[in-house]
C-alpha positions, 0 to 999 in steps of 0.5 A: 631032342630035335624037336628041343633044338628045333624049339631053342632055334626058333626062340633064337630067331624069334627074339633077334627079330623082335630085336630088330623090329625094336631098334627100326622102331626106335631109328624111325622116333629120330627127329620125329617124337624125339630129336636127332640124338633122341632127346625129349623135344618138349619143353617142361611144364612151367617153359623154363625149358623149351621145346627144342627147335633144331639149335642155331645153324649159321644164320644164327651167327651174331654180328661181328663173328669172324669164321677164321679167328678161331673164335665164336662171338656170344650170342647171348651176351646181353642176356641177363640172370633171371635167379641167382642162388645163394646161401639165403635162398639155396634150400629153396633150389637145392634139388637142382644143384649137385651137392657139390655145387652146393657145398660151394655155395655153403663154404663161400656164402658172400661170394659164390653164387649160381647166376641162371640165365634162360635156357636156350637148347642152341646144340645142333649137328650135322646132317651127316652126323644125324644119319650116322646117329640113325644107323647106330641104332641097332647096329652099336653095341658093347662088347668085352663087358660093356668096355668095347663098342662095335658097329659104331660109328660117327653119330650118338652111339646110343640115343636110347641109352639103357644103362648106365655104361651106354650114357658114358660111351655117348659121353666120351664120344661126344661130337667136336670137330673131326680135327682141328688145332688150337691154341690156348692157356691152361690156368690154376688157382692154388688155396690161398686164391693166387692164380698161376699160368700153368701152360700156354698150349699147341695142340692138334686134335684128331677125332677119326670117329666124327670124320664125317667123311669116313665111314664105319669100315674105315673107322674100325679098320683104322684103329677106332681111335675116337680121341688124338691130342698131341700139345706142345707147350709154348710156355712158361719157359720150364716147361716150353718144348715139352709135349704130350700125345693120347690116343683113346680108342672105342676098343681098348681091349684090342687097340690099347689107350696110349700115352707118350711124352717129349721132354725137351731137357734130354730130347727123349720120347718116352711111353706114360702108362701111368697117365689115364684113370687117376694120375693127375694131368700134366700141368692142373696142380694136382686138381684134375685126373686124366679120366676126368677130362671131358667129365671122363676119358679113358677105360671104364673097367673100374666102375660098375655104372648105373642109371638112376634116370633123368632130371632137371638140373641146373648146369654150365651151358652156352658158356663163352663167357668164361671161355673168353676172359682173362686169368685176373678176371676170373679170379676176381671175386671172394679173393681168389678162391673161386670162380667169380660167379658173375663169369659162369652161365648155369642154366636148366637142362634135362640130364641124364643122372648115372652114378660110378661105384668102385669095384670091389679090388679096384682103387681110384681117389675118387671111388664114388662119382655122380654124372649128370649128362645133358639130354640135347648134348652129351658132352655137356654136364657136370660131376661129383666125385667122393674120396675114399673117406666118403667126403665130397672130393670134387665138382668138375664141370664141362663148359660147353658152346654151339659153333654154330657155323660148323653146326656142331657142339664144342666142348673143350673146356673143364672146370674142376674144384677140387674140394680137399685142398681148395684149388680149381683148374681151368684147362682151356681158356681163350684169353688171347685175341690169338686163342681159339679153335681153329677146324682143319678140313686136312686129315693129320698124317698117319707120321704125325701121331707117332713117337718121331712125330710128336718129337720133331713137332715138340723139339725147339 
């Protein structure tokens, strides 16, 4: 018997070793045969992906960039497409497109089109964020099921991802700014093409994870809270002086999600549980869930998630162009029932390809969803999704750019068509000149994101 136990502890020890031995082999490919988030940094064979040289940095700001309007100028404004993919060439291109962007192409054949432009790798981070992403390694791990994360902070959690629920955590906690407001306007388009402002928007953005000058232990003491929003809406009039605040945690299990609202009409704050897995958001016309913000946000129990792998696809990328138009412009093309396809930027990018089945017992609206995640940026992509009828449901698509001063990716934008009933939301657009993001170097008070905070900043 001692001899057994003896063995089992030494088999034990053995293979925490060997563990750790892996995860510094893996920390030391960082930056040297792949890159800092642990992308493939070659190009593909024929170069219409490029070796990764770093991303732009703030040398690389086009003229005209004011660091203070909130506002990145399009470094790649006169770029033109090298292929658009229609209806008469799909079937050449197909495996490149998700099938909902070609049931797009398909249901709109004279006006919706894919516009590739040249693939530019512009996504790079902080040194800060990089040697975050290095100590994750080994470090970071699921708990609770794979619904929790421990020992990360900062960085990618899992630059190596092996499954399909590590690729999803690297999702949802994708870098942004650690806190900034912004001011913008959310837009949907209804079926028969009509465009409606839906929200003109005050919100504050809080993202304790990528406080870069925090630490892990501060972080998880702290409530490991990942995700802060709180909004007030500034218009139309039904709805100014409303507001809403969500709080996303990296342990919901221990520090629950949370959700309020502020209604201005009986100045009462009030707790939403409903709002998050398939409850549509606040003002999207019923397009768009509150766990498809982002591509997804929220608790991942209801899925089992896999990895199919990695390929090439064609996805919105460097996309300030859409970013920055006007509501009219934007519905300018097939008569509204679409996105005008000359305001979209696709280009080719290695992603990483999981897929989301219901669990048995479980409901949701979409009970099959496909992910495709950028390698370079895991906030960037895109998702399918099918209803309970296997019927394609909806492609939603993030719409990323590089702040190149900042040194960081931005990726507050997603598109959403909703295939069932043919309308498409927009839920941050920058179509006035005082639009934008504007980064915060002051943390918001702890007051600030409480009941009474979110009532004083909403109450006219």
């Amino acid at each position: 018997m001692q001899i057994k136990r003896c063995t089992t502890l030494m088999t034990v020890v053995l293979a925490g070793t060997v563990q750790m031995v892996g995860a510094a082999d893996d920390a030391d490919k960082l930056g040297k045969t792949v890159t800092q988030v642990g992308a493939e940094i070659e190009g593909n064979a024929d170069g219409s992906i490029p070796r990764y040289t770093g991303g732009l940095t703030k040398k690389d700001a086009p003229p005209g960039f004011d660091p203070k309007s909130g506002r990145w100028v399009d470094p790649y404004a006169a770029e033109k497409p090298v292929l658009s993919i229609t209806a008469q060439n799909l079937a050449q291109y197909q495996d490149k497109l998700s099938e909902a962007t070609r049931e797009l192409i398909k249901r709109f054949p004279e006006s919706f089109r894919v516009n590739v432009y040249p693939t530019h790798r512009a996504m790079g981070y902080p040194e800060r964020f990089n040697e975050l992403t290095k100590a994750n390694v080994g470090r970071c791990q699921m708990v609770e099921n794979g619904l929790s994360l421990k020992g990360c902070f900062g960085g990618v959690p899992f630059p190596f991802p092996k499954n399909g629920m590590e690729v999803m955590w690297n999702n949802t906690t994708a870098p942004k700014p650690g806190h900034y407001s912004m001011i913008s306007q959310g837009m949907y388009v209804d079926a028969n093409g009509t465009p409606i402002q839906c929200a003109v928007q005050d919100t504050l953005v809080d993202s304790p994870y990528h406080d870069l000058k925090s630490s892990l232990a501060e972080y998880e003491s702290g409530g490991q809270r990942y995700f802060r929003a709180m909004v007030k809406q500034l218009a139309p009039a039904r709805i100014a002086g409303d507001g809403n605040m969500l709080t996303y945690t990296t342990d919901p299990v221990a520090f629950k999600n949370q959700f309020y609202q502020y209604q201005q009409g009986n100045r009462r704050v009030r707790v939403s549980p409903e709002a998050q897995y398939d409850f549509p958001t606040t003002v999207s016309g019923g397009a768009a869930f509150y766990d498809e913000i982002g591509l997804f946000l929220g608790k991942m129990d209801r899925y089992d998630w896999k990895l199919v792998g990695k390929k090439e696809m064609y996805i919105p990328y460097n996309t300030q162009r859409t970013l920055y138009t006007k509501m009219e412009d934007l519905t300018s093309a097939g008569s509204g029932r679409h996105p005008n396809p000359d305001l979209i930027r696709w280009e080719l990018h290695r992603v990483w390809v999981v897929e989301a089945a219901l669990k048995a017992g479980e409901r949701h609206a979409s009970p099959k969803r496909r992910y495709y995640i950028d390698e370079d940026n895991y906030g960037a992509g895109m998702m399918d999704s099918w209803d309970k009828a296997g019927k394609l449901h909806k492609l939603v698509t993030q719409l990323p750019f590089m702040a190149y001063d900042l040194g960081t990716p931005v990726g507050t934008a997603t598109l959403t068509y909703d295939l069932s009933t043919s309308v498409y939301y927009l839920n941050t657009q920058f179509a006035e000149p005082n639009h934008g993001i504007f980064p915060r170097d002051t943390v918001f008070t702890a007051s600030t994101w409480s009941p009474e905070g979110l009532a004083r900043r909403s109450a006219r």
